[in-house]
C-alpha positions in Angstrom: -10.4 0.9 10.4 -12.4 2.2 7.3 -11.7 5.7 7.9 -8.1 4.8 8.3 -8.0 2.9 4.6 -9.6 6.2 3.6 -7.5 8.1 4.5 -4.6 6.2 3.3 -6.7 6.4 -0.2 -6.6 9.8 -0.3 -3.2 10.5 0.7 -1.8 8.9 -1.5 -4.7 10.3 -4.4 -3.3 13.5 -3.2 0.4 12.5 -3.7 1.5 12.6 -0.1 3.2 8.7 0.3 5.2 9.6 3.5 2.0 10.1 4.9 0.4 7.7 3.3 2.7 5.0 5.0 2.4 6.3 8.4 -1.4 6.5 8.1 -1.6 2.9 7.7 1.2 1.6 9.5 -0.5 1.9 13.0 -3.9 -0.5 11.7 -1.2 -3.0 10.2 0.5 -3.2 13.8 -2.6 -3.9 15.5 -3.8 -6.5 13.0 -0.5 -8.4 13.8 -1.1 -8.2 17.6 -4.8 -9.3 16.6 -2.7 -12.1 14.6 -5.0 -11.1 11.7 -1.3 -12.5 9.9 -2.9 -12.1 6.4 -4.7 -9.1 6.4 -1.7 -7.5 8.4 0.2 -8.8 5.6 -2.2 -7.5 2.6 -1.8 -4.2 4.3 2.0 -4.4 4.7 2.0 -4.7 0.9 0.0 -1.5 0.6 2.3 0.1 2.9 5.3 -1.3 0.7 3.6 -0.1 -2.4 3.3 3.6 -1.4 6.7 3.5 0.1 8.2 2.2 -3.7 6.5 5.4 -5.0 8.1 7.5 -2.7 11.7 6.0 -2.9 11.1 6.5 -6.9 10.6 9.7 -6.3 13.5 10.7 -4.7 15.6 9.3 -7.5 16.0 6.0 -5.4 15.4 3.8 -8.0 16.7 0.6 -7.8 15.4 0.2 -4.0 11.6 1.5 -5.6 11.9 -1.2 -7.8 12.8 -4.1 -4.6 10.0 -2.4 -2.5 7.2 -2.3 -5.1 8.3 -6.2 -5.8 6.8 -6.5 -2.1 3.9 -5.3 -2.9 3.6 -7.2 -5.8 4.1 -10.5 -3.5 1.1 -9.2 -1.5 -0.8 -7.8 -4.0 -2.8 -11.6 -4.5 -3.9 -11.6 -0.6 -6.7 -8.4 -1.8 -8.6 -11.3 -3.5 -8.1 -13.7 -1.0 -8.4 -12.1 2.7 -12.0 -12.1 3.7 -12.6 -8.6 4.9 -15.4 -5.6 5.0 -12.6 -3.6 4.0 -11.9 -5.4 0.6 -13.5 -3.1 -1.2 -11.5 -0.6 0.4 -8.2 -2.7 -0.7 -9.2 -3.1 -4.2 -9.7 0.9 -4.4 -6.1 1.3 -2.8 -4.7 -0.9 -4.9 -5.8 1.0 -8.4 -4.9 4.4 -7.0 -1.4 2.5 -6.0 -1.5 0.7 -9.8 -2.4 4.9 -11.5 0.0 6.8 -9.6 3.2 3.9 -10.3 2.5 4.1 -13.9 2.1 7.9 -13.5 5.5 8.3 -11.3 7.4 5.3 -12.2 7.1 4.6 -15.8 8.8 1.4 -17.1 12.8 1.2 -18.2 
């Protein structure tokens, strides 16, 4: 699963949040079936936070702005999930936080 946060890292470093979102969606599908419920849902935030920037990006604003409120309401589970990937989390999440400021500056 560490080469699949990776990944998800640097697709998203590189712009690409479509691919971004389906790089991760698979390891949040089997953490549910694992009923790893938290970490599935810490990862369904990242998933929701890429998907925001995309949907900004596409002039979809107002749904950007529901989507990234998701990952907002997930956002706290980084700090609290205890996983060898936290690390991992913690360096999504700033790339998430640079490229939303970068992409979806404040109204």
């Amino acid at each position: 699963m560490t080469q699949t946060i990776t990944n998800f890292i640097t697709a998203i470093s590189e712009d690409r949040f479509i691919e971004a979102h389906e790089t991760l969606e698979h390891s949040w599908k089997i953490l549910k079936k694992e009923d790893k419920r938290e970490e599935a849902l810490l990862q369904k935030g990242l998933i929701n936070g890429t998907t925001a920037i995309g949907l900004h990006l596409r002039g979809k604003t107002d749904g950007a702005r529901r989507v990234w409120q998701t990952f907002e309401k997930y956002r706290p589970l980084i700090g609290i999930v205890e996983s060898e990937l936290t690390p991992l989390y913690r360096e999504a999440e700033a790339v998430l936080d640079r490229k939303h400021e970068e992409f979806c500056p404040k109204a």
